[in-house]
Biotite code that builds the C-alpha atoms (Angstrom):
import biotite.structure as struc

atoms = struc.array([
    struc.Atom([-43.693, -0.153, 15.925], chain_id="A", res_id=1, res_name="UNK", atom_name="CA", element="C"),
    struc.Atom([-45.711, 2.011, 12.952], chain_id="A", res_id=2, res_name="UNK", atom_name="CA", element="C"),
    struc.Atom([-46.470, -1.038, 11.147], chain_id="A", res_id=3, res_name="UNK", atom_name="CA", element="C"),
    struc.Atom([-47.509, -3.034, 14.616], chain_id="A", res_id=4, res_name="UNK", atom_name="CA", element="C"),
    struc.Atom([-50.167, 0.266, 14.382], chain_id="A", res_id=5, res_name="UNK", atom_name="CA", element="C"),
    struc.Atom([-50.654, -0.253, 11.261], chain_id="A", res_id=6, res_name="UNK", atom_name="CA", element="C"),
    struc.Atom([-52.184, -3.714, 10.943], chain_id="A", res_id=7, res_name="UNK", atom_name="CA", element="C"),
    struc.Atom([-54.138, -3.112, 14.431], chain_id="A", res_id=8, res_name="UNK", atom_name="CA", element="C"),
    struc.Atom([-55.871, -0.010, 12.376], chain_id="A", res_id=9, res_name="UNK", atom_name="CA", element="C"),
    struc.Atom([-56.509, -2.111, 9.279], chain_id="A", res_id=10, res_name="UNK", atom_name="CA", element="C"),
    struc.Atom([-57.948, -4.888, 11.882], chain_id="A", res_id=11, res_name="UNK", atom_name="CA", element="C"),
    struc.Atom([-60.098, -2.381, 14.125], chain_id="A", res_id=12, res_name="UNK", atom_name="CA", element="C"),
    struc.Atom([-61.594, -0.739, 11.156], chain_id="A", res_id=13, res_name="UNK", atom_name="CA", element="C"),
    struc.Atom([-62.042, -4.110, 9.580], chain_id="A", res_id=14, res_name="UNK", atom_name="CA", element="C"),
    struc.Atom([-63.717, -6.137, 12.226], chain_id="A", res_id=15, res_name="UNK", atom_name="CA", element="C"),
    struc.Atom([-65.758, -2.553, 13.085], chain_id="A", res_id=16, res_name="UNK", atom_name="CA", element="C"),
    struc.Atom([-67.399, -2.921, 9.422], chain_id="A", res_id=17, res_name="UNK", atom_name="CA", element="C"),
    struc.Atom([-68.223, -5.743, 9.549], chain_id="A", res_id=18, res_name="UNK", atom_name="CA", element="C"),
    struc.Atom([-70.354, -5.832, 12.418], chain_id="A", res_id=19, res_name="UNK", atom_name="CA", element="C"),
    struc.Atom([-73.957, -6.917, 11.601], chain_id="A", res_id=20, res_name="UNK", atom_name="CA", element="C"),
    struc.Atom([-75.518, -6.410, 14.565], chain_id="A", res_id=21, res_name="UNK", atom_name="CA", element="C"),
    struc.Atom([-77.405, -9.823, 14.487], chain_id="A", res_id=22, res_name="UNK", atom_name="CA", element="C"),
    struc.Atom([-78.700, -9.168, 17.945], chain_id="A", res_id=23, res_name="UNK", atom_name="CA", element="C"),
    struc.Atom([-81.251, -6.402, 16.536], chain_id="A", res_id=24, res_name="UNK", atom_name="CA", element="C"),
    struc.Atom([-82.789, -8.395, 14.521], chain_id="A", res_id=25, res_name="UNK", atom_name="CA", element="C"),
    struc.Atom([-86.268, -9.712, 15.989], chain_id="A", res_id=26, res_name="UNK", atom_name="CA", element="C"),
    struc.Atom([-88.910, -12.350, 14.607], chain_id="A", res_id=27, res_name="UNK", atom_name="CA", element="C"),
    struc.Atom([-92.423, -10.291, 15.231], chain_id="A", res_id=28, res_name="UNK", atom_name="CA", element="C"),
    struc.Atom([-94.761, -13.421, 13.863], chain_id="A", res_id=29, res_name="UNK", atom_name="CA", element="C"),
    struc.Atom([-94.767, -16.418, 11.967], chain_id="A", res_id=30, res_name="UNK", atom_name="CA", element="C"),
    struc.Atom([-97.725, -17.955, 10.077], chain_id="A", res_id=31, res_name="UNK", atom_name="CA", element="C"),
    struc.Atom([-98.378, -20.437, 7.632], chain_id="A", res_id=32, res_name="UNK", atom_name="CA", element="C"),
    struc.Atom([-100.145, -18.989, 4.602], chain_id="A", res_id=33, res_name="UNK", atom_name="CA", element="C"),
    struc.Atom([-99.913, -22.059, 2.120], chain_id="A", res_id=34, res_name="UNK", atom_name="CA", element="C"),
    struc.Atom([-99.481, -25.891, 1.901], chain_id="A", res_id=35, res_name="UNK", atom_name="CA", element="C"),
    struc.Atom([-99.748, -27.364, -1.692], chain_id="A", res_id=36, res_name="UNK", atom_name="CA", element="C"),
    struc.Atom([-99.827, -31.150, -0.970], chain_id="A", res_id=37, res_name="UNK", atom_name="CA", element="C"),
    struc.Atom([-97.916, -33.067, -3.945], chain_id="A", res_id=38, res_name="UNK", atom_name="CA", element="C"),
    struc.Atom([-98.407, -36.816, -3.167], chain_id="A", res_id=39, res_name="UNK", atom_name="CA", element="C"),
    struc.Atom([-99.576, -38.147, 0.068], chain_id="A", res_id=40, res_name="UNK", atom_name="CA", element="C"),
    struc.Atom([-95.834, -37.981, 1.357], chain_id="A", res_id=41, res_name="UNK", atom_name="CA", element="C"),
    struc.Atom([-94.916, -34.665, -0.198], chain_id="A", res_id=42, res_name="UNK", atom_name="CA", element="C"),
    struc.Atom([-95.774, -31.273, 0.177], chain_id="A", res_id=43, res_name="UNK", atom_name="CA", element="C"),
    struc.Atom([-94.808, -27.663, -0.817], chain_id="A", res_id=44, res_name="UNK", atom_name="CA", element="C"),
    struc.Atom([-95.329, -25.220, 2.839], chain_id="A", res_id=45, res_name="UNK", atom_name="CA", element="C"),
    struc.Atom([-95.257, -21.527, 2.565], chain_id="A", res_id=46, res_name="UNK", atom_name="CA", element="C"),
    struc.Atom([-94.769, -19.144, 5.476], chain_id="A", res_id=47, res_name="UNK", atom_name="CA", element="C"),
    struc.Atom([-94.697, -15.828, 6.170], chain_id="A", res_id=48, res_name="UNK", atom_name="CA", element="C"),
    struc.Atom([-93.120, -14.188, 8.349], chain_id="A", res_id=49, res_name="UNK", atom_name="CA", element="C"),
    struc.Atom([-92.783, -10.383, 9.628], chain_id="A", res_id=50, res_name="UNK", atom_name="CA", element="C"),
    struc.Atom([-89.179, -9.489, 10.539], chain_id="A", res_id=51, res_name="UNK", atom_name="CA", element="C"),
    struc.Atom([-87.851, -6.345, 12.264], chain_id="A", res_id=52, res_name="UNK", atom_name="CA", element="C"),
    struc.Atom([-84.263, -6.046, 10.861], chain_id="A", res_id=53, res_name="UNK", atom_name="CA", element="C"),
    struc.Atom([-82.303, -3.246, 12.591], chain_id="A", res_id=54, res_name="UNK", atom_name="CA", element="C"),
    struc.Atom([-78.896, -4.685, 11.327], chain_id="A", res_id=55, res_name="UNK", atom_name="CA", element="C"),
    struc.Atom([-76.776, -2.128, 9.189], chain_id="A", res_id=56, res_name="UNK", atom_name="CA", element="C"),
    struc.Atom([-77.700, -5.162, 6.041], chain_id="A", res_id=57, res_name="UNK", atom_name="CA", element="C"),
    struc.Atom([-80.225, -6.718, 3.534], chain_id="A", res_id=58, res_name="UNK", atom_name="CA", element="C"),
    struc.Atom([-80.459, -10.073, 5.039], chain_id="A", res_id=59, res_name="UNK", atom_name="CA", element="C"),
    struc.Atom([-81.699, -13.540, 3.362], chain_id="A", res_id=60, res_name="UNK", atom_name="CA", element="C"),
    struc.Atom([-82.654, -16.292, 4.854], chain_id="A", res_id=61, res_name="UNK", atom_name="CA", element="C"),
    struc.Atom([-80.209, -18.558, 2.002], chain_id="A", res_id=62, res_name="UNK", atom_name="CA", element="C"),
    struc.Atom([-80.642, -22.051, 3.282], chain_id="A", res_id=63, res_name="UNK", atom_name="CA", element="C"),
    struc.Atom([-82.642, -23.956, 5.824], chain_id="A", res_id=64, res_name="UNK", atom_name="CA", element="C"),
    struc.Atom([-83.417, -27.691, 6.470], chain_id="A", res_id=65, res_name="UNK", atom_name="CA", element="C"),
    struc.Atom([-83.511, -30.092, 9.243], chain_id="A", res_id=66, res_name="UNK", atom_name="CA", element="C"),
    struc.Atom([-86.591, -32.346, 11.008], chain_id="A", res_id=67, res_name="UNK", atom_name="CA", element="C"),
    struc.Atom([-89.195, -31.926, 12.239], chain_id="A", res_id=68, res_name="UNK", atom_name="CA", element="C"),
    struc.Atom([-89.891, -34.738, 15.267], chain_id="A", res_id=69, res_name="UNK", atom_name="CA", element="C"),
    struc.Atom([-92.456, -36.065, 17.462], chain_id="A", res_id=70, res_name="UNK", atom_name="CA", element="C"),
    struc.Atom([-91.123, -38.293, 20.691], chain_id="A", res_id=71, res_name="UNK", atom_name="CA", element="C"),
    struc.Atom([-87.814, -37.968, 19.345], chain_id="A", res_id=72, res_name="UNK", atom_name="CA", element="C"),
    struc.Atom([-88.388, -40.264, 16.081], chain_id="A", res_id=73, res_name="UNK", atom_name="CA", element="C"),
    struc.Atom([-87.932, -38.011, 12.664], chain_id="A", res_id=74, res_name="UNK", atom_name="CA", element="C"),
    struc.Atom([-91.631, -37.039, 11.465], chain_id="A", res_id=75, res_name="UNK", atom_name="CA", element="C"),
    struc.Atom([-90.657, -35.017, 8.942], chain_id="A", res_id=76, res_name="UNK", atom_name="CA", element="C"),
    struc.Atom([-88.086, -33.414, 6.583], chain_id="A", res_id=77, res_name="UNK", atom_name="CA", element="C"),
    struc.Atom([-87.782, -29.800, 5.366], chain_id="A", res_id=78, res_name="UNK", atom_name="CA", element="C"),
    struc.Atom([-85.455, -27.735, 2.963], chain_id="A", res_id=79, res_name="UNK", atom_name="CA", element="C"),
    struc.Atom([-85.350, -24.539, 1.809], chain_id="A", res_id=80, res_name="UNK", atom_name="CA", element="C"),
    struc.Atom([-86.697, -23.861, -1.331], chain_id="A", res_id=81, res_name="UNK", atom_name="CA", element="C"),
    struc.Atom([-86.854, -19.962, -1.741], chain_id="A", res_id=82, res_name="UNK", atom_name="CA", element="C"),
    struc.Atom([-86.780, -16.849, 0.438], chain_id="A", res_id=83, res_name="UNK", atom_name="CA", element="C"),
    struc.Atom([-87.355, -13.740, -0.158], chain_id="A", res_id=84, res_name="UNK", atom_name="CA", element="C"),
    struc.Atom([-84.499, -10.105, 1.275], chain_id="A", res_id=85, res_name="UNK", atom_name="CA", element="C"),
    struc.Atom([-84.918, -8.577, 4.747], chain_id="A", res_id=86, res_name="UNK", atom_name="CA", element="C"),
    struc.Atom([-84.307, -4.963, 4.321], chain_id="A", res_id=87, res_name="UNK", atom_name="CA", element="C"),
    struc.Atom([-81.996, -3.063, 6.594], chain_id="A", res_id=88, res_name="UNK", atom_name="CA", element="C"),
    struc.Atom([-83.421, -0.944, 9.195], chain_id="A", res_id=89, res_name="UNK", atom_name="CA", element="C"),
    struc.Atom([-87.041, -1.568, 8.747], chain_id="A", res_id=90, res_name="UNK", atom_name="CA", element="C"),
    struc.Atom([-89.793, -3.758, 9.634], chain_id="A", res_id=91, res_name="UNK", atom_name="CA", element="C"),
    struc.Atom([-90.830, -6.448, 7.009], chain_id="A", res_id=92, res_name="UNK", atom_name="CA", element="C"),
    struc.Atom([-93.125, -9.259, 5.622], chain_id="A", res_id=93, res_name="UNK", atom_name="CA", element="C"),
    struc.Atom([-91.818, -12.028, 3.550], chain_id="A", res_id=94, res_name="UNK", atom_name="CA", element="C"),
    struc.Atom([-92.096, -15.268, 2.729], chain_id="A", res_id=95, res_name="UNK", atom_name="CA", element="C"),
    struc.Atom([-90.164, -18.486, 2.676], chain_id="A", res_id=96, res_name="UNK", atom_name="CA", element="C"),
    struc.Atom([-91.040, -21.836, 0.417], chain_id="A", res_id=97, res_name="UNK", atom_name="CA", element="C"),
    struc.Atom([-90.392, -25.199, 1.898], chain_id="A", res_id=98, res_name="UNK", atom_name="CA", element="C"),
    struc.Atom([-90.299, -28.248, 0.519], chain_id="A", res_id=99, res_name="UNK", atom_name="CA", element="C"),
    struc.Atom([-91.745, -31.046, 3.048], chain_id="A", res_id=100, res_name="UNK", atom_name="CA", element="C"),
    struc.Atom([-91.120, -35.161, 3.243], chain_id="A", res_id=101, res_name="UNK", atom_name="CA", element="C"),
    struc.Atom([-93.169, -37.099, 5.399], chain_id="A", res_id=102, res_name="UNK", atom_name="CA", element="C"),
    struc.Atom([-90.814, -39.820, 6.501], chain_id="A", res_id=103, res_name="UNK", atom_name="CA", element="C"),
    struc.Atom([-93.427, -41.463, 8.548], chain_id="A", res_id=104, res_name="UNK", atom_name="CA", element="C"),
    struc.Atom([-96.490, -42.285, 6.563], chain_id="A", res_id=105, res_name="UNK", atom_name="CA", element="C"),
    struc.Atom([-98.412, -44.692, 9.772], chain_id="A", res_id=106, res_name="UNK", atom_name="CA", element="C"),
    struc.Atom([-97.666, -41.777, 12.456], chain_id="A", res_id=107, res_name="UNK", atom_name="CA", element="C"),
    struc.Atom([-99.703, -38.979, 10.498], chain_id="A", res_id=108, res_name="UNK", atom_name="CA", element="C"),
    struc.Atom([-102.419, -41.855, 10.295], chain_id="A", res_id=109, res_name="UNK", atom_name="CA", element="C"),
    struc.Atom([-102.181, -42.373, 14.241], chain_id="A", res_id=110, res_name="UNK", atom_name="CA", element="C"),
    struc.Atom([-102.735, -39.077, 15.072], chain_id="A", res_id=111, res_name="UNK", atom_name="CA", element="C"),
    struc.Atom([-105.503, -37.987, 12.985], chain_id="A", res_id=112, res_name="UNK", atom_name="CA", element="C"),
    struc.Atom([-105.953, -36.043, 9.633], chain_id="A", res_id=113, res_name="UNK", atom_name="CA", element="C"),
    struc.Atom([-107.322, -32.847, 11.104], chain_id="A", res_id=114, res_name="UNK", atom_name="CA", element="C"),
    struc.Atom([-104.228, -30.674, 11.661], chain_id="A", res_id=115, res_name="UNK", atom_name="CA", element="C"),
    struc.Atom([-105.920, -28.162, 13.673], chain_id="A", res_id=116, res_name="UNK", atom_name="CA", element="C"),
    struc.Atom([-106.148, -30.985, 16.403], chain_id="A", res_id=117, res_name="UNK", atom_name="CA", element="C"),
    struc.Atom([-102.548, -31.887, 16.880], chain_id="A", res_id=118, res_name="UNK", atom_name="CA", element="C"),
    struc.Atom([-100.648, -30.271, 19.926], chain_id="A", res_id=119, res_name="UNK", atom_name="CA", element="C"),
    struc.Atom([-97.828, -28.400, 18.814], chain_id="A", res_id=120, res_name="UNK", atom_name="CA", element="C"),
    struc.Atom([-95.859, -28.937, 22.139], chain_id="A", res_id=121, res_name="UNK", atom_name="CA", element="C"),
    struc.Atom([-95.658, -32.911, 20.998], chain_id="A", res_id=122, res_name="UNK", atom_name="CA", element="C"),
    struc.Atom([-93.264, -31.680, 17.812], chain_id="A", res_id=123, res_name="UNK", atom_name="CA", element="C"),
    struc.Atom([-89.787, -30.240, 18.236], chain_id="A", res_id=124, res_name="UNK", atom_name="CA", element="C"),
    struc.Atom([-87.213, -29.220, 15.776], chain_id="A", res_id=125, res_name="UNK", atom_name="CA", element="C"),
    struc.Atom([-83.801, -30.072, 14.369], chain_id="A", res_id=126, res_name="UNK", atom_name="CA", element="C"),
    struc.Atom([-82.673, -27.261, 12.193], chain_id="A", res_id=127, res_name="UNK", atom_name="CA", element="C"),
    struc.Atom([-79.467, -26.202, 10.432], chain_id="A", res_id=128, res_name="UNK", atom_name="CA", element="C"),
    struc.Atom([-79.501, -22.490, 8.646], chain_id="A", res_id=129, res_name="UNK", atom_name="CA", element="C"),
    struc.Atom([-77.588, -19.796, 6.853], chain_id="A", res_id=130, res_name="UNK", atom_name="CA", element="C"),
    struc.Atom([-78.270, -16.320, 6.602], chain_id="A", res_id=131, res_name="UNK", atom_name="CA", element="C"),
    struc.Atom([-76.478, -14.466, 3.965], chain_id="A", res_id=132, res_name="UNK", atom_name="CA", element="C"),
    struc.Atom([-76.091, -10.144, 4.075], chain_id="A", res_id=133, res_name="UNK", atom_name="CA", element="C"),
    struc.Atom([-75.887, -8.494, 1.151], chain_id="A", res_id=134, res_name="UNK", atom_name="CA", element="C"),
    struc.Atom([-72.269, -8.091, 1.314], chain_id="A", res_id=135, res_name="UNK", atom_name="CA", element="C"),
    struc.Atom([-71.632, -11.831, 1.389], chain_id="A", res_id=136, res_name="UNK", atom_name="CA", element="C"),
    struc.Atom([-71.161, -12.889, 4.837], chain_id="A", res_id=137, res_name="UNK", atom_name="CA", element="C"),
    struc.Atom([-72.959, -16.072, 6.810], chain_id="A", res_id=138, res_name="UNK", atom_name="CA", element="C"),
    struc.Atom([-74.045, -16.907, 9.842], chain_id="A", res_id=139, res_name="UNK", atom_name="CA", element="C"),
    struc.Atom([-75.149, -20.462, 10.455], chain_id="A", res_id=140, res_name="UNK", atom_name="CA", element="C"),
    struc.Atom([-77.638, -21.246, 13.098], chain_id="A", res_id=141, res_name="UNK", atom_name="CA", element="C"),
    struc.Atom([-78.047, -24.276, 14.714], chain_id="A", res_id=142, res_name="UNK", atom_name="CA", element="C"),
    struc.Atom([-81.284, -26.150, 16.882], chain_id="A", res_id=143, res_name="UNK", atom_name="CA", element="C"),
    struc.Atom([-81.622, -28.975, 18.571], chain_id="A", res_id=144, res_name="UNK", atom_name="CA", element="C"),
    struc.Atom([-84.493, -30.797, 20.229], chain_id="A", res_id=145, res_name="UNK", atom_name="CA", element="C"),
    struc.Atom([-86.443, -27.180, 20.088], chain_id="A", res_id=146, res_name="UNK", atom_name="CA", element="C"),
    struc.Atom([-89.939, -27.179, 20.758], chain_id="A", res_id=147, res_name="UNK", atom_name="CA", element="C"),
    struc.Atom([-91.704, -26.172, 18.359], chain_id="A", res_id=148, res_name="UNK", atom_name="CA", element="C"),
    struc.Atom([-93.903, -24.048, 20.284], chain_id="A", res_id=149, res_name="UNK", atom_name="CA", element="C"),
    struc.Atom([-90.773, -22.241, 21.594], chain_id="A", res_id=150, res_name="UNK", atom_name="CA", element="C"),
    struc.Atom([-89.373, -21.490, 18.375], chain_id="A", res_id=151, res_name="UNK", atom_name="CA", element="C"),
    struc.Atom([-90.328, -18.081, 18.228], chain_id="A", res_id=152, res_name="UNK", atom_name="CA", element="C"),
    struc.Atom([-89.153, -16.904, 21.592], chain_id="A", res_id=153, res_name="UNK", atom_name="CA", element="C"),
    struc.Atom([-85.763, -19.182, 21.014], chain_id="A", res_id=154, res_name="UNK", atom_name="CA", element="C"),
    struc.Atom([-85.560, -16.296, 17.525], chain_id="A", res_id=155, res_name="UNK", atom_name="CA", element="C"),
])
């Protein structure tokens, strides 16, 4: 009987250590604050983004791709690049790097060079991502067919 207490101490205070608190954490703004264009398919996108952390961790945004699609056909692809630490308990700015493929060249054409003129609620987002604490632990996240105008409230 001790050691049947025993292990469901070590497990309470365990599992009550590790506890994140994931739920606390809340996306104030995103914005994009650099594109470097490489070729006419490639491209380099920083954004920042302001983050109130109230997890019990330093969290990092470790890796991030997926596609970015208009009427369900794969417009782009992103990944990761670099990402800056989310400190614990406080409210902060940082900044992510992504590198960007344009998988379909004639659709960009269709719709018109000027950016500022396309309707974000045409593009939606398939995404796969990892955020690491500073102890170590993940948590994947997963979307699917999110618009990308909803993003931020879906965060």
């Amino acid at each position: 009987m001790r050691r049947f207490w025993l292990i469901a101490l070590v497990t309470l205070t365990a599992l009550s250590t590790g506890c994140n608190r994931y739920s606390e954490i809340e996306i104030v703004s995103v914005k994009l604050t650099d594109i470097k264009i490489h070729s006419t398919s490639r491209a380099e996108v920083e954004v920042e983004y302001i983050v109130k952390n109230g997890s019990k961790r330093d969290l990092t945004l470790s890796g991030a791709d997926g596609f970015l699609t208009k009427e369900r056909v794969n417009f782009a692809q992103f990944t990761l690049m670099e990402s800056e630490m989310i400190e614990r308990g406080a409210t902060t700015a940082s900044k992510a790097r992504f590198k960007v493929e344009l998988l379909d060249p004639l659709s960009l054409f269709s719709m018109g060079l000027n950016i500022n003129s396309w309707k974000m609620s045409d593009f939606e987002i398939d995404a796969r991502g990892t955020i690491s604490n500073d102890r170590g632990s993940k948590r994947t996240f997963k979307f699917k067919n999110l618009p990308l105008e909803k993003m931020l409230k879906r965060f």
